[in-house]
C-alpha positions in Angstrom: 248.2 -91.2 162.1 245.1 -92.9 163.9 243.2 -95.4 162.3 239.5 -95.7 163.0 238.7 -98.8 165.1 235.3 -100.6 165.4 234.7 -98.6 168.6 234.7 -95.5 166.8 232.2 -96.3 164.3 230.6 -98.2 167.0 230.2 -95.0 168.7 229.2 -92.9 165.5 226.2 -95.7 164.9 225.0 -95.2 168.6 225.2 -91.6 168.1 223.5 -91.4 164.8 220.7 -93.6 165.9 220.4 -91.7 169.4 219.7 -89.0 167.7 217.2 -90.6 165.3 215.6 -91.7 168.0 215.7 -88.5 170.0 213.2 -86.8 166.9 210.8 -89.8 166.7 210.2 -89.3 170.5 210.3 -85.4 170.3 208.7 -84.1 167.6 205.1 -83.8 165.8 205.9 -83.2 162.3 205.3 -86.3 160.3 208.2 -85.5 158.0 210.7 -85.0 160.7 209.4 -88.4 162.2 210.2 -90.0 159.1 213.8 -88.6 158.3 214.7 -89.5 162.3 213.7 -93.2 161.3 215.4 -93.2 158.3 218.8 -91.9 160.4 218.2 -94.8 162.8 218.1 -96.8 159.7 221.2 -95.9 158.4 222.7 -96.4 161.6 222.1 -99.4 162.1 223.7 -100.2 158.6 226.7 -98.5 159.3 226.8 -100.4 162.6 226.2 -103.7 160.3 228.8 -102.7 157.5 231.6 -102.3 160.2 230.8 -105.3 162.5 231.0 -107.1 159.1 234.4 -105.3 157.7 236.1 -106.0 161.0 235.2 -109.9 161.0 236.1 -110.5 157.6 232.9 -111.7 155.9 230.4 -110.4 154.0 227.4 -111.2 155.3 226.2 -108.1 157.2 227.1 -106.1 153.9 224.7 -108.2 151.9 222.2 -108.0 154.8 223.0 -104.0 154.9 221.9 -104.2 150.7 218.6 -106.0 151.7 217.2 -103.3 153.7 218.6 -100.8 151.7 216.5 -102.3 149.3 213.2 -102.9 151.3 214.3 -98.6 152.7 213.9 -98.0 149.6 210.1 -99.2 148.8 209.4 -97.9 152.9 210.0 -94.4 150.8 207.3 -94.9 148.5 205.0 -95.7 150.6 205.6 -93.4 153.6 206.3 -90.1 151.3 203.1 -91.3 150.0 201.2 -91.5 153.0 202.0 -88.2 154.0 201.4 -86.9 150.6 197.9 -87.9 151.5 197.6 -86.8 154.8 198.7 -83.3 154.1 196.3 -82.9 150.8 193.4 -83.9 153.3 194.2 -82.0 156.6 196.8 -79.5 154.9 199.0 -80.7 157.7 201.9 -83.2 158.6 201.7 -83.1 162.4 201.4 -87.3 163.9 197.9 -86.6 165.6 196.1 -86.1 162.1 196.9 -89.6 161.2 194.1 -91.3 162.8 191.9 -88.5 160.1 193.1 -91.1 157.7 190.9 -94.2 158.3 187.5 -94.9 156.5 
């Protein structure tokens, strides 16, 4: 049996946030946008949680619960700019959010 190294989740983080990045720069739908930044996110904490597991401290962990935590309130406020955006334009797309300033 194989045990997975730090290169392999190494390689799972780049490929997660690849991806994230591939529908930032790909596509219009402000939704989309946001779930692709939130998988870049997430990669970059799995990329922190294994860089800290295979050196033996903790401190990437805590650092990984920290952003969690500041994801977390991102939510909020993104889910509730969109909100706004689509009850004003009745779209999502990324060229209606200039619409949004006074």
């Amino acid at each position: 049996m194989m045990r997975a190294g730090l290169e392999h989740y190494l390689v799972v983080s780049f490929l997660l946030f690849s991806l994230g990045l591939l529908g930032v720069v790909a596509r219009r739908n402000l939704l989309v946008v946001y779930m692709s930044l939130e998988l870049m996110l997430n990669a970059a904490n799995l990329a922190l949680v294994a860089m800290s597991r295979f050196n033996g401290n903790l401190d990437g962990q805590v650092l990984v619960f920290f952003i969690i935590t500041v994801a977390a309130a991102e939510v909020a406020v993104g889910l509730a700019l969109i909100v706004a955006l689509y009850r004003r334009r009745q779209s999502a797309h990324v060229e209606d959010l200039a619409s949004l300033k006074l």
